[in-house]
C-alpha positions, 0 to 999 in steps of 0.5 A: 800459391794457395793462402788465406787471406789475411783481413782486417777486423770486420766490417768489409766486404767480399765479392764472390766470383763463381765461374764455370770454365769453357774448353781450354785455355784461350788466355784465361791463366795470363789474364787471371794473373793480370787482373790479380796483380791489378786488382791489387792495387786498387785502393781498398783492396784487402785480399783474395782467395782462389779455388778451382775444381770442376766450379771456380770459386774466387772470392776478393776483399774489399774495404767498402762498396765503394772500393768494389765499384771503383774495381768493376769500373777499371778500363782492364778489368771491363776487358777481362770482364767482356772476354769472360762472357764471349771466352771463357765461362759457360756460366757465373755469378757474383755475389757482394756481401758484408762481412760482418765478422770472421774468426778463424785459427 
């Protein structure tokens, strides 16, 4: 389901994960859903947003950097993490920023 997130006033934060995916599935959809679910439980978490055509782009809001550290340190997402390197992206990057203000309609 395509949504935009819906943040509280800033300041937070955002990590943006930009991906490029290898051939095939290999488990990344199950494994996106699962880290979407975890990730939502994590104290801090404020919500996502998804898009993907030939680059994957997910970009996740955060209270505080804090709350992103605690998200990279969790047992489940270092998992993802390590079968995202060995599996399913060619390349990535992930930038934090500080979202200093939004507006939007």
């Amino acid at each position: 389901m395509s949504r935009i997130a819906n943040t509280p006033e800033a300041p937070y934060y955002a990590v943006i994960f930009t991906n490029l995916r290898t051939e095939g599935d290999n488990g990344y959809e199950a494994m996106a859903q699962r880290m979407v679910e975890l990730a939502s439980l994590q104290p801090g978490f404020l919500g996502f947003e998804s898009a993907r055509n030939e680059i994957g782009i997910t970009v996740s809001y955060w209270k505080d950097l804090d709350s992103i550290k605690a998200w990279k340190e969790n047992t489940e997402h270092q998992e993802a993490q390590a079968l995202g390197r060995k599996a399913w992206y060619s390349t990535f990057k992930t930038r934090i920023c500080k979202v200093e203000r939004d507006y939007g309609l």
